[in-house]
C-alpha positions in Angstrom: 69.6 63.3 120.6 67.9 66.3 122.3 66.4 69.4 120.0 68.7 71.5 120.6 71.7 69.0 119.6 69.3 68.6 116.3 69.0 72.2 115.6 72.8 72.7 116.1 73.7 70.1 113.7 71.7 71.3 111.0 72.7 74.7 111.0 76.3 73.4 111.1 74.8 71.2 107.6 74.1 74.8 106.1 76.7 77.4 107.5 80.6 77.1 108.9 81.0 74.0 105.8 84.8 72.7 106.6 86.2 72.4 103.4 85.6 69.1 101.1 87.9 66.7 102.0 88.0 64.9 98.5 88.0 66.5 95.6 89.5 66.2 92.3 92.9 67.2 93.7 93.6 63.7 95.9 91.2 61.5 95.0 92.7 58.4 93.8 92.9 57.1 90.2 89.6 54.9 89.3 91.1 53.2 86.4 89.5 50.1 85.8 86.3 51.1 88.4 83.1 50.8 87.0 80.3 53.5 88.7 77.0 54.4 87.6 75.6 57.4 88.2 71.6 58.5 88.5 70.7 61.3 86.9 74.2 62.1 86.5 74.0 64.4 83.4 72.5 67.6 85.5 73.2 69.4 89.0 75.3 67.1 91.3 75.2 63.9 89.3 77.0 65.9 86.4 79.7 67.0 88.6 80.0 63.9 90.0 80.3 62.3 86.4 82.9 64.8 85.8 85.3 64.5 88.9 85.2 60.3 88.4 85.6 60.5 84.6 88.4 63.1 85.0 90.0 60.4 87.0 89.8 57.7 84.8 86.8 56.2 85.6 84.5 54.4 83.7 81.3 56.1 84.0 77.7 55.2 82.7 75.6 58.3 83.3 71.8 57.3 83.8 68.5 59.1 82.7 65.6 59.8 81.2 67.0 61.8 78.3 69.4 60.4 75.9 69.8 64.1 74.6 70.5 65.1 77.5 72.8 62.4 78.5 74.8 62.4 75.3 75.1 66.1 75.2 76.6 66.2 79.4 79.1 63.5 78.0 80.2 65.4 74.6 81.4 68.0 77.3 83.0 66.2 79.5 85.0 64.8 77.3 86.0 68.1 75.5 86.9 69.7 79.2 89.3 66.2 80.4 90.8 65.3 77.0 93.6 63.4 78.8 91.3 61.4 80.4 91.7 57.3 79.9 87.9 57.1 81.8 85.2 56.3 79.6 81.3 57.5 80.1 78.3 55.8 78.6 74.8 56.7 78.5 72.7 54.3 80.1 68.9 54.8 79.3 66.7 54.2 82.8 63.1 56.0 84.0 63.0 55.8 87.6 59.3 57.2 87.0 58.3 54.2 85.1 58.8 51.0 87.2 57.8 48.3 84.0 61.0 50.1 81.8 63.7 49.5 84.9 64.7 45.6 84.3 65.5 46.9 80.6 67.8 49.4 81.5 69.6 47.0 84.1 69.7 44.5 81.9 71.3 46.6 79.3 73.8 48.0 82.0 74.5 44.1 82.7 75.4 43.5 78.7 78.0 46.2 78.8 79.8 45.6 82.0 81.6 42.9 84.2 81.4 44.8 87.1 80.1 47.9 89.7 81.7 49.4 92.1 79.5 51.9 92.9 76.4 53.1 92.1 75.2 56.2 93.1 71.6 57.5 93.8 71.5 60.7 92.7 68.7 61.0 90.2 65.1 62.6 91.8 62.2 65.0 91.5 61.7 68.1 94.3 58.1 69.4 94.8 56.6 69.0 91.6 53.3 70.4 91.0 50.3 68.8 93.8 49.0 65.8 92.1 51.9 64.9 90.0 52.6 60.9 89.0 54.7 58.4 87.9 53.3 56.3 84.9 52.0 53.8 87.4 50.3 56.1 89.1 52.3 56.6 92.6 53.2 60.2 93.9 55.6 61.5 91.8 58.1 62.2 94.3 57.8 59.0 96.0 58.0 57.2 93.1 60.7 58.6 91.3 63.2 59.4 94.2 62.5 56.1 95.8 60.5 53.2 94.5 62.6 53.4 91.1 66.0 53.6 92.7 65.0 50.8 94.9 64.1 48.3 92.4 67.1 49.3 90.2 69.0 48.8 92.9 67.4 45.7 93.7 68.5 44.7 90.0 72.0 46.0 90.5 72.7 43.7 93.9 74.0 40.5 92.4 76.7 42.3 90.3 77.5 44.3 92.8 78.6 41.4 95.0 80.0 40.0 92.4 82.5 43.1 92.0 82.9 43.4 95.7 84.0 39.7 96.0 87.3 40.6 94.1 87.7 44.2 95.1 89.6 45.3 98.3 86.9 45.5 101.2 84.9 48.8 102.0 85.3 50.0 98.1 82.0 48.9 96.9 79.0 51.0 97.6 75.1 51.6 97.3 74.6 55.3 98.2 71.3 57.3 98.2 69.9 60.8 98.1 68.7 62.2 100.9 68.5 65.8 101.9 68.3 68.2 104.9 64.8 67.9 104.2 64.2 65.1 106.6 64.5 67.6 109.2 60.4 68.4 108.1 59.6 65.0 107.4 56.7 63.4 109.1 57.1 62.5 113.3 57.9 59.9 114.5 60.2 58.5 112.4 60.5 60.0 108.9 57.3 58.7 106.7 53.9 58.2 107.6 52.2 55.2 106.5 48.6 55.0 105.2 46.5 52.6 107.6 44.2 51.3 104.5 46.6 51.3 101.8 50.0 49.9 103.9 52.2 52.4 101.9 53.9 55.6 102.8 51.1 58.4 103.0 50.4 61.2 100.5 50.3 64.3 102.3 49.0 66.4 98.7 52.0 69.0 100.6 54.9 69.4 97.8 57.8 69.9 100.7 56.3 67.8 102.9 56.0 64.9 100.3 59.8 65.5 99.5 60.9 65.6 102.9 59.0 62.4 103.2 60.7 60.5 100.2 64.2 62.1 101.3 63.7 60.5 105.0 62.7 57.2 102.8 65.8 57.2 101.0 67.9 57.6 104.3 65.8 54.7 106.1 66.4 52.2 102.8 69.9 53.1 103.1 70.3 51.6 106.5 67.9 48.0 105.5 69.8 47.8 102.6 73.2 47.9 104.7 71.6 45.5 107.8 69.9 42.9 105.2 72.4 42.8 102.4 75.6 45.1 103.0 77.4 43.4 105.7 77.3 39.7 104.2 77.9 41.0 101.0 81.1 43.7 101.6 78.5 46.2 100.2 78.7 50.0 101.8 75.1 51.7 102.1 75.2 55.2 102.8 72.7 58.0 102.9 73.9 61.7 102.3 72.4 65.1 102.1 74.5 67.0 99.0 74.2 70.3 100.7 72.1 73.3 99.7 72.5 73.7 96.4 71.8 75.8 93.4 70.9 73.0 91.0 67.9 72.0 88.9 65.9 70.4 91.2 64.5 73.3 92.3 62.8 74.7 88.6 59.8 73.7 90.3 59.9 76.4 93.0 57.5 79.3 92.9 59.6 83.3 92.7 59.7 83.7 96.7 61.0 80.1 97.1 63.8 80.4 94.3 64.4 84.0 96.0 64.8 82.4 99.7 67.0 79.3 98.1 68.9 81.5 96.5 70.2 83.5 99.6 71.2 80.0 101.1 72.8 78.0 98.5 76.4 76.8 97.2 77.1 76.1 93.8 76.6 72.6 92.8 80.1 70.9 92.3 80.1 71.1 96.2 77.1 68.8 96.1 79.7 66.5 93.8 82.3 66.5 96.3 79.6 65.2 99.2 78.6 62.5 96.5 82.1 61.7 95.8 83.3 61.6 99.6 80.3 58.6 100.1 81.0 56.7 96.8 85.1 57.0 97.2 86.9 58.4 100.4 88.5 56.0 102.8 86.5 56.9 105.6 83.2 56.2 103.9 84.5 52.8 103.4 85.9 51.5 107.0 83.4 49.1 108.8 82.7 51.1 111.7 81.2 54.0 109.3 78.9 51.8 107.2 75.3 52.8 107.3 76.5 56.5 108.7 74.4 59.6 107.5 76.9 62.0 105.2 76.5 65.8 104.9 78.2 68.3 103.3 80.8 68.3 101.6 82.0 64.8 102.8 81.4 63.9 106.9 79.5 62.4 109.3 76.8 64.0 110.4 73.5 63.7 112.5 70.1 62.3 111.2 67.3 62.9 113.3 67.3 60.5 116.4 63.6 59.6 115.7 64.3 58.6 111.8 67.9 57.3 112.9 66.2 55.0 115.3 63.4 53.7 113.5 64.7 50.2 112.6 60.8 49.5 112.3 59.7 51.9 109.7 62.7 50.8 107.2 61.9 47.0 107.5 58.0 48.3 106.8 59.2 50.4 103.8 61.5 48.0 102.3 58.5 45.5 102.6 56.2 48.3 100.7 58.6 48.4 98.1 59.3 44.9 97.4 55.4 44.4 97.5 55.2 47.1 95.2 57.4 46.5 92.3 57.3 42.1 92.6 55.5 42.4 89.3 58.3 44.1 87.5 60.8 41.9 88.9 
């Protein structure tokens, strides 16, 4: 993929937006399906929450903050009354690695079975020098060692699920973001020679970018090593620009520039929801595929796309990193 082509696509990712193609007026009843949902009591997550549960869906919304979580729920419930769905708060710190096997082992005591679990949940450009409680890069931590590990933890059932469940309708999906576009060349993150592990670049956006092009490479290992024998779907997706909370750590001039380029957040729902329920998401030939907003295929950058490499590397990093908390 040339520059140009690159540059075309991810203007067409922010402006000329075709309508969502699933939203809450055709997607299909999720009685009986089982998804959790990261961080899915604020921004995107919580509109995602919403348009499943409103659907019947069984939902277990998953976060730091129990207040947080049961107050998102309390209102989603008052605004679909009708609903037969059911959402459950489901306590998990993706910043703290040695709490993770609770919370999936508490997710495993109240359900049977997952049919998709999204990866919403993350942190964008905290403050220089921020960490997680074992002391990795805040962003790097949060938006992608945690959700690999629980994901590691959530792999068995999800086989299980996907063993009896019609093929293509079980799915892994990740956060990403059209921040990749100013993550590190060649090939999305930049590993430290002495330390083996993606590099700190003390650069808020460039740190983000950097954990967003991780996301979309462990996306793609986790379809080639465990999606296709499993019937797993593993897709990457960037929600969109979006006015959302992820950005309370801007400074003025970058809330004032986001601003002048953003979309209110249920439309980063509907590109969540496309990945996690349309048909096309789940066909074989679109497994693995990069999804942009609100619900299609897009392009990732060739470099990144290609780097079949750096995602066996990373995926190595993190199962290195977290084997004690396994």
């Amino acid at each position: 993929m040339g520059m140009l082509e690159f540059i075309t696509d991810a203007i067409y990712q922010c402006f000329f937006i075709p309508p969502p193609p699933l939203t809450e007026q055709n997607l299909p009843d999720q009685t009986g399906r089982v998804h959790i949902v990261t961080g899915g009591y604020a921004g995107c997550g919580k509109e995602l929450s919403k348009l499943l549960y409103q659907k019947n869906a069984t939902v277990y919304v998953a976060g730091r903050s129990q207040d947080k979580g049961e107050a998102a729920i309390q209102e989603i419930k008052k605004a679909f009354p009708s609903s037969d769905g059911k959402l459950e708060f489901l306590q998990l710190d993706l910043a703290d690695l040695a709490s993770i096997k609770g919370s999936a082992e508490d997710f495993m005591k109240r359900s049977q079975r997952l049919d998709v679990l999204t990866n919403n949940a993350g942190v964008m450009t905290p403050p220089v020098g921020s960490k997680t409680e074992q002391g990795y890069e805040l962003q790097m931590g949060t938006n992608v060692l945690g959700p690999w590990l629980f994901t590691k933890y959530m792999t068995p059932i999800l086989q299980k699920t996907a063993a009896s469940s019609p093929q293509g309708s079980v799915r892994v999906t990740w956060a990403a973001s059209l921040a990749t576009a100013f993550s590190p060349k060649a090939g999305g993150v930049a590993f430290d020679a002495q330390k083996g592990g993606p590099k700190v670049h003390g650069d808020r956006m460039t740190d983000y970018a950097q954990s967003k092009a991780a996301n979309a490479l462990l996306s793609r290992e986790y379809q080639a090593r465990y999606g296709d024998k499993m019937g797993i779907i593993s897709h990457s997706w960037n929600p969109g620009n979006l006015q959302s909370e992820l950005q309370r750590h801007q400074t003025f001039i970058e809330a004032t520039m986001t601003s002048l380029l953003t979309y209110p957040v249920v439309y980063g729902g509907y590109t969540e929801l496309f990945a996690a329920c349309s048909e096309e998401a789940g066909r074989t030939e679109n497994r693995g595929k990069y999804i942009g907003p609100w619900g299609r295929f897009v392009v990732l950058r060739s470099d990144l796309a290609e780097n079949s490499e750096g995602a066996g590397k990373l995926w190595e990093w993190c199962e290195k990193e977290t084997q004690q908390y396994s």
